[in-house]
Backbone as numpy.savetxt, mean C-alpha at the origin, in Angstrom:
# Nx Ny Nz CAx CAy CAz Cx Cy Cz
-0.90 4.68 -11.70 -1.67 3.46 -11.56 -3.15 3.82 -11.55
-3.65 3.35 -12.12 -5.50 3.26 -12.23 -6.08 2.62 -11.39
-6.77 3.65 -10.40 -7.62 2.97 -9.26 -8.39 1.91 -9.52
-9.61 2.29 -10.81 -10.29 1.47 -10.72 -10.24 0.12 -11.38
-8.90 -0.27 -11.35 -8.44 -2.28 -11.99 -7.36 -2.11 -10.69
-7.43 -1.75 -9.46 -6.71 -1.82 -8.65 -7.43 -2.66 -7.37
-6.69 -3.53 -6.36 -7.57 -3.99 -5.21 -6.44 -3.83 -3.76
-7.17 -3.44 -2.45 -5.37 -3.69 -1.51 -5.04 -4.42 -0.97
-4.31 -4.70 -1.41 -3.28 -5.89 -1.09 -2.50 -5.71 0.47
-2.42 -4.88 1.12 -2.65 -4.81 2.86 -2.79 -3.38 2.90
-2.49 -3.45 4.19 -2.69 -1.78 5.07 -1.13 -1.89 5.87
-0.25 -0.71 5.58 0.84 -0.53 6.51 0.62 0.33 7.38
1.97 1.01 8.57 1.06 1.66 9.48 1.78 3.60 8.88
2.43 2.96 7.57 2.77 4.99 7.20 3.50 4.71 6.02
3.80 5.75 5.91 4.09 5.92 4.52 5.59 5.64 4.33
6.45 5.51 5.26 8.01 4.80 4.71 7.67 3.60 4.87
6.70 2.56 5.30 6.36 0.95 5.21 5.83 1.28 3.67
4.86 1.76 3.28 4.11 1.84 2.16 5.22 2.11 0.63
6.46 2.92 1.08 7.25 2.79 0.14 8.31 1.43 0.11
8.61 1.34 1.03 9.60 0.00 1.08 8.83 -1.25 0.36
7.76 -1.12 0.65 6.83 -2.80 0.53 6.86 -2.64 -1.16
6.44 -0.93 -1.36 6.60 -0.69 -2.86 7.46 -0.68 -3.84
8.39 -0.82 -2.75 9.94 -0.63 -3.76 10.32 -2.20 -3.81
10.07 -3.57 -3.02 9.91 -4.45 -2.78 9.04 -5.07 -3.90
8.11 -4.36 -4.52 6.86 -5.35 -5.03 7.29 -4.53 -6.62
7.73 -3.40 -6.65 8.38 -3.49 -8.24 9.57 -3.96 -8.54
10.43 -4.28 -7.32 12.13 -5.06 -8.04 11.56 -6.21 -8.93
10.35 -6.83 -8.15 9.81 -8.15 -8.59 8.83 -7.87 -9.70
8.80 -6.85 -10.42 7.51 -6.49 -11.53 6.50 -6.37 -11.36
6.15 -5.78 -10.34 4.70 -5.28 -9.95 4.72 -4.38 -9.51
3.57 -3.69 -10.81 3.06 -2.11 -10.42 2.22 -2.10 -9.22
2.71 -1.04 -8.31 1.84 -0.63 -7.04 1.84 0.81 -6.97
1.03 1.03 -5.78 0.56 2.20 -5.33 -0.03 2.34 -3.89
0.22 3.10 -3.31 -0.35 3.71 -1.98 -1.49 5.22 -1.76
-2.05 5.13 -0.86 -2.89 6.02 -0.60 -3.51 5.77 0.72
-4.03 6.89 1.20 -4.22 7.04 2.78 -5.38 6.14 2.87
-5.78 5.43 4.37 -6.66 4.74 4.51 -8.12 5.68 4.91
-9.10 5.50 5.34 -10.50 6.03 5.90 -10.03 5.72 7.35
-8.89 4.95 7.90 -9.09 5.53 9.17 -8.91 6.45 9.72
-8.93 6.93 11.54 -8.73 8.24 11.67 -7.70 7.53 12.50
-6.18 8.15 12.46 -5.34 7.46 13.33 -4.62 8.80 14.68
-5.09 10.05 14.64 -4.31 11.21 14.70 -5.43 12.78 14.79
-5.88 13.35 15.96 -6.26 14.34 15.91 -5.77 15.60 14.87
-4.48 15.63 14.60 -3.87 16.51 13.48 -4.02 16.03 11.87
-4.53 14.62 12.16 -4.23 13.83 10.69 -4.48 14.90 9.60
-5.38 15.77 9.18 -5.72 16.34 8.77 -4.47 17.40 7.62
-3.93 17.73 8.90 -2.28 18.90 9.02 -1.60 18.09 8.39
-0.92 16.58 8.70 0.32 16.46 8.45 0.22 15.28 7.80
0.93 14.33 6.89 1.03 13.74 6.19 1.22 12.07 7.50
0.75 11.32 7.68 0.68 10.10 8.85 -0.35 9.43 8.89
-0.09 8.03 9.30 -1.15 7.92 9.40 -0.87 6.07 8.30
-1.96 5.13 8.75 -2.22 4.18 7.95 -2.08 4.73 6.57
-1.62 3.66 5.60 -1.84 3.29 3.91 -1.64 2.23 3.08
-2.96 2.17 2.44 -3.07 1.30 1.77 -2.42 0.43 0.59
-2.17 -0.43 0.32 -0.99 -0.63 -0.75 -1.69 -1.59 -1.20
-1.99 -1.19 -2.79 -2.71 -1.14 -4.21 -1.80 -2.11 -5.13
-2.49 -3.06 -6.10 -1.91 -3.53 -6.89 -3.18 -4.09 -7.69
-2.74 -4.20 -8.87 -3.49 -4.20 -9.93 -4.24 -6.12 -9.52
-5.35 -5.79 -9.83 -6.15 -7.21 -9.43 -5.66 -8.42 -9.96
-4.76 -8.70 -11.14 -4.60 -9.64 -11.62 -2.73 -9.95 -10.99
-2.08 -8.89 -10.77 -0.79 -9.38 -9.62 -1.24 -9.61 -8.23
-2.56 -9.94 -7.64 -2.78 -9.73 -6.29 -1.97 -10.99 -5.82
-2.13 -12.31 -6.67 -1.63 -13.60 -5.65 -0.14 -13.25 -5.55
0.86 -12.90 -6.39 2.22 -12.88 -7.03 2.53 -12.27 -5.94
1.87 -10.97 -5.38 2.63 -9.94 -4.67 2.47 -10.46 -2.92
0.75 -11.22 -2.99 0.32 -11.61 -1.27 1.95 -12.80 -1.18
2.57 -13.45 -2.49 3.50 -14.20 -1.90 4.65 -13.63 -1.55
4.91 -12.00 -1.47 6.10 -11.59 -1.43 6.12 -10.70 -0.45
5.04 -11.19 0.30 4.79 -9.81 1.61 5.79 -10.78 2.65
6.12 -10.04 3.57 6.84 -10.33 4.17 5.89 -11.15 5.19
6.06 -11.83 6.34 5.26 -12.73 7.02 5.51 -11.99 8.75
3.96 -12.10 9.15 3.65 -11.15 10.29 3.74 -12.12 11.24
């Protein structure tokens, strides 16, 4: 996926939310993607893979996919 025609479409709190939501948002035909956030959530963050991520979708699926998020 190409960052830059990409916008995020939320923040989960790790990376098995970030795949589910993803595996969720392509059954339905939309390309996504994840990547770590700028926060700091974790003195080790650094070491180990944790932590907030962002979940990416191309700017023109943004409404399609905000209707398929699950409701907080």
């Amino acid at each position: 996926m190409e960052q830059d025609q990409t916008v995020v479409l939320t923040v989960v709190p790790g990376e098995t939310e970030a795949e589910l939501l993803c595996g969720l948002l392509r059954a339905n035909g939309i390309e996504c993607g994840y990547r770590d956030t700028d926060a700091i959530d974790s003195p080790i963050e650094g070491f180990i893979p944790s932590g907030p991520r962002e979940v990416l979708v191309h700017e023109a699926d943004l409404e399609a996919a905000r209707a398929l998020l699950p409701e907080t």
